[in-house]
C-alpha positions in Angstrom: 15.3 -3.2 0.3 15.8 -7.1 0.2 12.6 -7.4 2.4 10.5 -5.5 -0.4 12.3 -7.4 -3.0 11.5 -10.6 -1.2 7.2 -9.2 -0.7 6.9 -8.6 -4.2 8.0 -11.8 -5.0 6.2 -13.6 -2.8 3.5 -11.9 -3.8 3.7 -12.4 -7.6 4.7 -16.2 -7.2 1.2 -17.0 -4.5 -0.8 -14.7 -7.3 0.7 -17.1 -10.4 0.2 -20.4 -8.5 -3.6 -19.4 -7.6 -4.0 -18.5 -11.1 -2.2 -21.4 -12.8 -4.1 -23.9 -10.1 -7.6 -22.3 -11.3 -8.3 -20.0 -7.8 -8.8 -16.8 -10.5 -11.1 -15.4 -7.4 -8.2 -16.0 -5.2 -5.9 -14.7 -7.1 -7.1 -11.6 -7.9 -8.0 -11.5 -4.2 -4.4 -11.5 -3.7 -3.8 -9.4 -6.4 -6.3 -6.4 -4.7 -4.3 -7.3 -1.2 -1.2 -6.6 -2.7 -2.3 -3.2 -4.3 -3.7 -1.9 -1.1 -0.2 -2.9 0.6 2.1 -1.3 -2.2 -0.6 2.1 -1.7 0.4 1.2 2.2 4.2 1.5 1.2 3.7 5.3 -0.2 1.6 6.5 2.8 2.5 9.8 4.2 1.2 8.3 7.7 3.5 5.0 7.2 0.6 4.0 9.8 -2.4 3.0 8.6 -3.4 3.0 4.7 -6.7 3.6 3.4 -8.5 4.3 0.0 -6.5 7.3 -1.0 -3.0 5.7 -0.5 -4.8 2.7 -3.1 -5.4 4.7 -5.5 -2.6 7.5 -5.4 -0.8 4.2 -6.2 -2.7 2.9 -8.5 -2.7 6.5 -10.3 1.0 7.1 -10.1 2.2 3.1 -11.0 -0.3 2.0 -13.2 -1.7 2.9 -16.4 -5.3 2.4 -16.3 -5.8 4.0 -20.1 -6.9 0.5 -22.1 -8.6 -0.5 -18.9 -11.0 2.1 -19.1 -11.7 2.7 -15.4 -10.4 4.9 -12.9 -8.4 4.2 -9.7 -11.4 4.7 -7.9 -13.5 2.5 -10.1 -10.4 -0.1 -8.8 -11.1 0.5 -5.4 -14.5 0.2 -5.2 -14.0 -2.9 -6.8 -11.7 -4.0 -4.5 -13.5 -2.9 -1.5 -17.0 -4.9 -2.9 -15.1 -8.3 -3.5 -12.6 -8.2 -1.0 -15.6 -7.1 1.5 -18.4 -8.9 0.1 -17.8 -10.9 -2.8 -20.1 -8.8 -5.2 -19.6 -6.5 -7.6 -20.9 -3.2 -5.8 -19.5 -1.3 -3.2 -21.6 0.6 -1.1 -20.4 4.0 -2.5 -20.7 3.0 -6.0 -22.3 5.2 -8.2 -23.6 4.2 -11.6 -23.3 7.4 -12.8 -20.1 8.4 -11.9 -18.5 4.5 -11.6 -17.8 1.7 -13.8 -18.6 -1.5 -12.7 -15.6 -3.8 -13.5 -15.7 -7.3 -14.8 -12.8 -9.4 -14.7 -11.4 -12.4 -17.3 -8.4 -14.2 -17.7 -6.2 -14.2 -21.3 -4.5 -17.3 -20.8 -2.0 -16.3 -23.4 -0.7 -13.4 -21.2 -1.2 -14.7 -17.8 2.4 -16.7 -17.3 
């Protein structure tokens, strides 16, 4: 348990220094890393994760309601800018998807 206690903090400490040092991309890179290795921590195949463990995550932990988008709207976000720096993954579907846009509220980000 200490080891999980010590990732997550490491994790949200690198994700507020990016932020506070102006690296937003980078930060939210982290941020996406960090979501696909918390999905990673509730895989049934404690192997190898992959989209579904993201987003059962993502469904279970996080309340997506005022977001408006859908775990899978999430992941296909993650997988176009961690991938390819866009904001389109290849199974993105305008009919079916949102495409995300991200912004910082300074006033809630420390």
């Amino acid at each position: 348990m200490d080891k999980l206690r010590e990732m997550i903090d490491s994790f949200n400490k690198s994700i507020k220094v990016l932020n506070q040092s102006g690296y937003e991309k980078q930060s939210l890179l982290l941020f996406l890393t960090y979501l696909d290795q918390l999905g990673w921590l509730i895989s049934p195949k404690n192997e190898f994760s992959d989209g579904s463990d993201f987003k059962k995550w993502v469904d279970t932990y996080c309340d997506l309601t005022k977001v408006g988008c859908t775990s899978t709207d999430l992941w296909n976000t993650r997988c176009s800018f961690l991938h390819m720096g866009t904001a389109e993954h290849k199974n993105f579907n305008s009919e079916k998807h949102f495409r995300l846009a991200f912004y910082q509220n300074i006033s809630l980000s420390d």
